[in-house]
C-alpha positions in Angstrom: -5.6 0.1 -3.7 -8.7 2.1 -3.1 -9.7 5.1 -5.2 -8.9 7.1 -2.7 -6.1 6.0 -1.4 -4.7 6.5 -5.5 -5.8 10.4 -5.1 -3.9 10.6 -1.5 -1.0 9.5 -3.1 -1.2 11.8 -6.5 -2.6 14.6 -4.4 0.6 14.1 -2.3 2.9 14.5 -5.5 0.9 17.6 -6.3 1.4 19.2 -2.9 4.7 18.1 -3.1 5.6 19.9 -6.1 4.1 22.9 -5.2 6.5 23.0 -1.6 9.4 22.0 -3.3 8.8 25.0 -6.2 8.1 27.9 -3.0 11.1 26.1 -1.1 13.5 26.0 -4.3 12.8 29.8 -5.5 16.3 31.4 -5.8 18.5 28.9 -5.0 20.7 29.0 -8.0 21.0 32.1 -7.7 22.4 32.0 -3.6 24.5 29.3 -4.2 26.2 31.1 -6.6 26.7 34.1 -4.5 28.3 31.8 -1.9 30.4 30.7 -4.4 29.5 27.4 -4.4 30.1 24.6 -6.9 28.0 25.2 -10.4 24.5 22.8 -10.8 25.5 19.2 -12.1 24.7 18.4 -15.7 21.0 17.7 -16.2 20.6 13.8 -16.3 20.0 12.1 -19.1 17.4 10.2 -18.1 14.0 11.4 -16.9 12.0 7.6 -17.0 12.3 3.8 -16.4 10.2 1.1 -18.0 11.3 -2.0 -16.6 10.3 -5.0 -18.1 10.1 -7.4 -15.7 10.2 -11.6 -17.2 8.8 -13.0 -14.3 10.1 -16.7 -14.0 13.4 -15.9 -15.3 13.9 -16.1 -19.7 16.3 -18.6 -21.2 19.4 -16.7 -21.9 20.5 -19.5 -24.5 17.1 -18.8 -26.3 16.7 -14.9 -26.3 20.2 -13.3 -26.5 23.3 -15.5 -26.0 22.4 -18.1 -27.7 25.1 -20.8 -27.8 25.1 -22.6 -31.3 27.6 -24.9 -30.8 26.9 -26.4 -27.6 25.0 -29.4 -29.1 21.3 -30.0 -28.8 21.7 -31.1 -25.0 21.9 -27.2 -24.8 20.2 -25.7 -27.7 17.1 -28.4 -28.5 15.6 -27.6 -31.6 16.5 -23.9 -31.1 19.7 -24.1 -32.9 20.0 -21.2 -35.1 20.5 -17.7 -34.4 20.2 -14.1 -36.7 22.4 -11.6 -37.7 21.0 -8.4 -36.3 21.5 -5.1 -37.8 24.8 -4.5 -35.7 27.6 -6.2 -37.1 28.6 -9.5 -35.2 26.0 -9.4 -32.5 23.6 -12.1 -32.9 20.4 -13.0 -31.4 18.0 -16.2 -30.9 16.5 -17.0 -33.9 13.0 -15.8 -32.5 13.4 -12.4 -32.0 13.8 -11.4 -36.0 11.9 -7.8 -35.0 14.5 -7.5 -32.0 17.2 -8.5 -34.6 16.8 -5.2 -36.8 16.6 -2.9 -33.7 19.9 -4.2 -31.9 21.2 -0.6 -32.6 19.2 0.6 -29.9 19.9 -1.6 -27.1 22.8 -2.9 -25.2 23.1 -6.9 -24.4 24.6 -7.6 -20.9 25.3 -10.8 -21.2 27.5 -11.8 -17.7 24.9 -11.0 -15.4 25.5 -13.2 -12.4 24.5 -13.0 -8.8 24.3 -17.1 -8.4 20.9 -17.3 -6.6 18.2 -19.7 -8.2 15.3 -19.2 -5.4 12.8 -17.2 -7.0 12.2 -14.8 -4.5 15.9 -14.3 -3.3 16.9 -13.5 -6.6 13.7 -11.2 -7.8 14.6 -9.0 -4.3 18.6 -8.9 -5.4 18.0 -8.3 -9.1 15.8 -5.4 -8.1 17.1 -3.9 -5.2 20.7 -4.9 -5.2 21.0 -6.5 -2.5 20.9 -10.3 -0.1 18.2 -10.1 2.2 19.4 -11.1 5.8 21.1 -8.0 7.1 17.3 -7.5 8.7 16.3 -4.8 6.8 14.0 -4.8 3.7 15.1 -2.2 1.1 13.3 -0.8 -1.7 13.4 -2.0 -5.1 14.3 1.0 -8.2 11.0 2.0 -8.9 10.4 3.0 -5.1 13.8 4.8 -4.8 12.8 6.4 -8.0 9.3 7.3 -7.3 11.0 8.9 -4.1 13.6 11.1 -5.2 12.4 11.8 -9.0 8.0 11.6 -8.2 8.6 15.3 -7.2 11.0 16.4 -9.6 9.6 17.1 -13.0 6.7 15.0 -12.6 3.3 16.7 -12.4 -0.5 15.0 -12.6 -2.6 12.8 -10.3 -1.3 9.6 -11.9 0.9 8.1 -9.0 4.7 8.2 -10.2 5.6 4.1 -10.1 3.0 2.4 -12.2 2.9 -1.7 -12.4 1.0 -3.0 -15.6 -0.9 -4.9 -14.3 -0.4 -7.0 -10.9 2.0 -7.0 -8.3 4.3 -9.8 -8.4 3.6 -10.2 -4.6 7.6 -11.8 -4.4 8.9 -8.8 -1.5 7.0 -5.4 -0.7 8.3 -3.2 -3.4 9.1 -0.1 -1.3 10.8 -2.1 1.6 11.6 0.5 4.3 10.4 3.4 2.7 6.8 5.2 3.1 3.4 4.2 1.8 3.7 6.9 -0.7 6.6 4.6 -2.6 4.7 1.7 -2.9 3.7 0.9 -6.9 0.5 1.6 -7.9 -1.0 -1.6 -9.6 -3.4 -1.4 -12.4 -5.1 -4.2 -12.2 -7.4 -4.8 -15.3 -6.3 -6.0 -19.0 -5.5 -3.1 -21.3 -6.1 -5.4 -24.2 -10.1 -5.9 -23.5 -11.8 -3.3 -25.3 -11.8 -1.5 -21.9 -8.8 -1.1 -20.0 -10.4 -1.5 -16.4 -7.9 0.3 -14.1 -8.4 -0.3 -10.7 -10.2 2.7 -8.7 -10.0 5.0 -12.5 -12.2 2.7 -14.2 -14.9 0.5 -13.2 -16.0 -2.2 -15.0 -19.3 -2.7 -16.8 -20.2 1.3 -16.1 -19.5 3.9 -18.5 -18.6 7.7 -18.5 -22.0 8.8 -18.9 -23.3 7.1 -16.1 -20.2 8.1 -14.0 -21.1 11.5 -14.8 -25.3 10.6 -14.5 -23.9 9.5 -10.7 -22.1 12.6 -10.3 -24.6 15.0 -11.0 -26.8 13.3 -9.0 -24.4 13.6 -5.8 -24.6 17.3 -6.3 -27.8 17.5 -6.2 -28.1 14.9 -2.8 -24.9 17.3 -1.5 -27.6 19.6 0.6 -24.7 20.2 3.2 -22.3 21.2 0.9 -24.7 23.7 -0.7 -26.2 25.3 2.5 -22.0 25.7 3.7 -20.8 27.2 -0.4 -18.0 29.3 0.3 -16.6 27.8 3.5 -12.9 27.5 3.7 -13.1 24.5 5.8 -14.7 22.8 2.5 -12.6 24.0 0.0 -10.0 21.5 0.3 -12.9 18.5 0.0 -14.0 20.1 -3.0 -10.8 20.6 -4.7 -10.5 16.5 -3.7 -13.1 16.0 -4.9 -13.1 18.1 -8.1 -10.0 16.2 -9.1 -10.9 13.3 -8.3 -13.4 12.9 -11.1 -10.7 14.4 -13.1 -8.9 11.5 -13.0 -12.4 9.1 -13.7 -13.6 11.7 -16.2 -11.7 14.1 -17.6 -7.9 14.3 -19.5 -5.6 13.2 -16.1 -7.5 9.4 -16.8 -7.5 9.3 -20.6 -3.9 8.4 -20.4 -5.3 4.8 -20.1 -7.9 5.0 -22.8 -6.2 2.9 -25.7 -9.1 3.6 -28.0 -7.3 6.9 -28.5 -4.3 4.9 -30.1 -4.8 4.1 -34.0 -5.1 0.8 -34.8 -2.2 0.3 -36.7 0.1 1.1 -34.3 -1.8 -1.3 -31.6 -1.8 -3.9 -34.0 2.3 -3.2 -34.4 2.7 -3.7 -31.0 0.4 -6.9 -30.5 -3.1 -7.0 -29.4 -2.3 -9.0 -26.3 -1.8 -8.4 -22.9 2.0 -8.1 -23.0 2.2 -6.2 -26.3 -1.0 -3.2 -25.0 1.1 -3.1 -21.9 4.5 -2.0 -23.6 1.9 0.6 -25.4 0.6 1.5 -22.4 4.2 2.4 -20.8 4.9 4.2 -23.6 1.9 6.5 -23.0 2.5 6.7 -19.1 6.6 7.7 -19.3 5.4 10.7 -22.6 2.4 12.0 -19.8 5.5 12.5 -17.3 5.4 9.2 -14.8 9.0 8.0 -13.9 8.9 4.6 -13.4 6.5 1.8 -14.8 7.2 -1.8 -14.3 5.7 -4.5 -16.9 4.8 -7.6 -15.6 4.7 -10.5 -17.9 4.5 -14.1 -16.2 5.0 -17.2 -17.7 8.9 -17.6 -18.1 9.2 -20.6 -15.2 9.7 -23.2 -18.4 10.3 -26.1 -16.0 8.3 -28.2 -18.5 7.7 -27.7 -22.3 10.1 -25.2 -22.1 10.0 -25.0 -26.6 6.5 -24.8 -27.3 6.3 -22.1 -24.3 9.1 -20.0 -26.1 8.0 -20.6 -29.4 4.6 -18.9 -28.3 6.0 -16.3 -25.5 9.1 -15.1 -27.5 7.2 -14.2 -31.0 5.4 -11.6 -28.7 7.7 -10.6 -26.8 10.1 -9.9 -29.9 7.2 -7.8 -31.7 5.5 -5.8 -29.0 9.7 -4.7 -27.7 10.9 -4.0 -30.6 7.8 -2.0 -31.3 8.3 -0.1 -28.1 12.0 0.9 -28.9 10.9 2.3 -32.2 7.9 4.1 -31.1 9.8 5.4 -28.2 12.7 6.7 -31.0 10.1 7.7 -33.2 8.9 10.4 -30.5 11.9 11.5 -29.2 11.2 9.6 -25.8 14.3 6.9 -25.7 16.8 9.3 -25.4 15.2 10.3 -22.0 13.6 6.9 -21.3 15.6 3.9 -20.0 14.2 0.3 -21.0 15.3 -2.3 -19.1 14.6 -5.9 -19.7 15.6 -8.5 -17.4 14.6 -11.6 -15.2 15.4 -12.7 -11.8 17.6 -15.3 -13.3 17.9 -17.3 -16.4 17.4 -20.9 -16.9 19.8 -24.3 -16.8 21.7 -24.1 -20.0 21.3 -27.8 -19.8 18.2 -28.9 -21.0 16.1 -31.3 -18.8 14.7 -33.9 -20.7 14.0 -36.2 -18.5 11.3 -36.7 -16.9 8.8 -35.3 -15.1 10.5 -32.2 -17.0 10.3 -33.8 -20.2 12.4 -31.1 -21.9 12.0 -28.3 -19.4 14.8 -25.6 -18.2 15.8 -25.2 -14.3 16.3 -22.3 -12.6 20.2 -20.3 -13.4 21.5 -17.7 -11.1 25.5 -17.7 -12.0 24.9 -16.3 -15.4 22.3 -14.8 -17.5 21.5 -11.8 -19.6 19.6 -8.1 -19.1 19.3 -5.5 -22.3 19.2 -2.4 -21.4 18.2 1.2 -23.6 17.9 4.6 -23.7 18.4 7.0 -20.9 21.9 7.4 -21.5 22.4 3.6 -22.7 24.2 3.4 -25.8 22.7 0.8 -28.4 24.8 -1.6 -30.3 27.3 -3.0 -27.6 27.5 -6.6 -25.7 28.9 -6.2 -22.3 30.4 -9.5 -21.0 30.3 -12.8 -21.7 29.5 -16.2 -20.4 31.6 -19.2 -21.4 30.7 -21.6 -24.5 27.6 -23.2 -23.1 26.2 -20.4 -21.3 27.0 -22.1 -17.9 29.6 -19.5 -16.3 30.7 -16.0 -16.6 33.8 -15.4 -19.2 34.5 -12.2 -19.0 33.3 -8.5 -17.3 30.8 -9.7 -14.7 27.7 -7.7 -13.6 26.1 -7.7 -10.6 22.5 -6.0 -9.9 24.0 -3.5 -7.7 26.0 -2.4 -10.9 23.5 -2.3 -13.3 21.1 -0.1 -10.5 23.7 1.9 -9.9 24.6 2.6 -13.7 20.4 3.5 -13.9 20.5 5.8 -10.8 23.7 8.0 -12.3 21.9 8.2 -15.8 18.6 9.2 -13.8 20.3 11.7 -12.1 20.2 9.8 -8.7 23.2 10.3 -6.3 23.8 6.1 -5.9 25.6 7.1 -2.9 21.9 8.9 -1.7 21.2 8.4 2.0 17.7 7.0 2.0 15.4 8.2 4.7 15.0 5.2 7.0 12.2 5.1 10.0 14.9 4.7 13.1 17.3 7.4 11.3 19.7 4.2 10.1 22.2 5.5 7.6 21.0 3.5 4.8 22.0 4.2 1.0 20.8 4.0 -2.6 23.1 1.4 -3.4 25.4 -0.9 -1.4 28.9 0.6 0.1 32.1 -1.2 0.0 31.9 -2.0 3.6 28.3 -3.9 3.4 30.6 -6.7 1.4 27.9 -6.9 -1.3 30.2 -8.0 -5.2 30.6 -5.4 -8.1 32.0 -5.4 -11.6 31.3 -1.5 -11.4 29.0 0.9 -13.3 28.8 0.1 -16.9 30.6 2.8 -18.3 31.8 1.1 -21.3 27.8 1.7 -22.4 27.4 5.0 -20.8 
């Protein structure tokens, strides 16, 4: 994305606030002179950061771990830890996780069945089979579409990816350009977080302000027509526009502003700066922001991968849920941590996987927290070697739905679709799509 198409899109929130304030002046007070029904409860939730395990996590390794299924199942990952809720335990990797299980909620009967990479990453985020002919947008679009103008004020746009696009379906399917996620780009553990069109690499502020001065001065147009109202709007552009490369609206992504301790709690690695980076993104006000972290397709070596991936993974999540409770921000902030599948409960060992994990669509697990979530609870259950849902299954639609009511999201909402097709947040009875239901038992 270009610079400017990044200010179109968070001048475009702005204006949009701005309409919606004039447009919404007085309402409460006419509807109840009509006598109509009294405002809904304020929703719990006002933000999303999704954590997205691209590749799909082990659920036997992370958090439904099966003990007793033998070492065709476990390998050499055998043991698991008490955590700090009575009788939910965890991988034996995760000992950070372990003492914040209060927080979070374990869903461990997710199921939708698909093992195709793509199929399942466009279910498990939009809640639905692709086929019908339409393309539907994933949550942070339908967020960024009904809560970017609510509440949310800056020039940041309101659906953030940290830090590349998975490039799997387009992210706002049907919806406008304004949905689609803004991708950082860059590496917010380098010393400098280089965010694409905000920060340029190799050039600092001084000589982005040295090269704004010196525009000025080259502007000889804009000087001899001062004061025209056909120029006001390009200078209000442009004025914040270098708001957002210099001044306070751009700092959000300056990590050197974090103390070190706290960036060292959370890992100074790419995953581990980018769960500190959400952090900082959902307290400045944007509503969604999706964390990218590859390198969960464990075909091969699937235990030396997890013995380096989950160790960082463990530290820099349960950082974020403390840091999040520490501030006051996981009440109002859902985390959501999931994959578009898991992996074969089964261990491969032979060859060419030599001890690798397939790709696992009937069952596998998402934690969810915050928002509305309530910490401590196991939804569902797969059967003793992870292989099957047991008990309560959970489909994507249900878990999307559960976010949208907690966000404050009508999941019934009819979406604005180009040809004027009735189209909704979430899939009807009639489209013949499965549901468990909303996970109430957590909310």
């Amino acid at each position: 994305m270009s610079r400017r198409e990044l200010l179109r899109r968070g001048l475009c929130s702005a204006a949009g606030l701005v309409l919606a304030g004039k447009a919404g002046a007085g309402a409460p007070a006419a509807a109840q002179a009509a006598g109509e029904p009294a405002a809904k409860p304020a929703p719990k939730a006002k933000a999303v950061i999704q954590i997205w395990m691209w590749g799909g996590p082990s659920q036997l390794d992370t958090f439904d771990p099966k003990p007793d299924a033998g070492y065709d199942y476990c390998g050499p990952l055998a043991k698991t830890i008490e955590t700090n809720v009575s009788g939910i335990r965890i991988g034996e990797l995760l000992p950070m996780l372990a003492q914040q299980a209060d927080k979070y909620s374990v869903i461990r009967s997710m199921t939708h069945g698909v093992n195709a990479h793509e199929t399942a990453s466009y279910l498990v985020q939009t809640g639905r089979m692709p086929g019908s002919g339409l393309v539907f947008p994933c949550v942070g679009a339908v967020v960024s579409l009904l809560k970017g103008g609510k509440g949310y004020r800056g020039l940041i746009p309101p659906y953030i990816v940290l830090t590349e696009l998975q490039g799997r379906f387009s992210e706002s399917g049907f919806l406008s350009s304004r949905c689609k996620p803004f991708a950082t780009g860059g590496d917010p553990a380098r010393p400098r977080f280089a965010v694409e069109g905000v920060v340029a690499e190799g050039i600092s502020d001084e000589r982005q302000q040295a090269r704004r001065e010196l525009l000025g001065r080259l502007d000889t147009f804009g000087r001899a027509m001062k004061g025209d109202p056909r120029l006001a709007a390009s200078d209000d552009c442009q004025s914040q526009a270098y708001d957002l490369i210099l001044g306070d609206a751009g700092k959000v992504f300056d990590l050197a502003q974090e103390k070190d301790a706290l960036r060292d709690r959370y890992g100074r690695n790419t995953f581990g700066q980018s769960c500190l980076m959400a952090r900082r993104l959902v307290e400045r006000g944007v509503p969604y922001v999706t964390i990218n972290s590859k390198g969960w397709d464990t075909h091969k070596q699937h235990f030396p991968t997890m013995r380096r991936r989950l160790p960082e993974m463990d530290k820099a999540l349960a950082t974020l849920l403390a840091d999040l409770s520490d501030r006051g921000l996981l009440d109002s902030t859902i985390v959501w941590w999931s994959g578009e599948f898991g992996r074969t409960p089964k261990v491969q060992w032979e060859p060419p996987w030599n001890g690798g994990r397939g790709h696992w669509g009937k069952v596998f697990s998402a934690v969810v927290a915050g928002g509305g979530f309530r910490g401590g609870q196991v939804v569902g259950a797969s059967d003793a070697k992870g292989q099957e849902v047991k008990d309560r299954p959970v489909y994507p639609c249900d878990l999307i739905a559960s976010m949208y009511e907690l966000l404050g999201i009508d999941p019934d909402a009819k979406l604005p679709h180009p040809q004027g097709l009735d189209v909704r947040a979430t899939p009807r009875a009639a489209e013949g799509v499965p549901t468990g239901g909303r996970l109430k038992e957590i909310m």
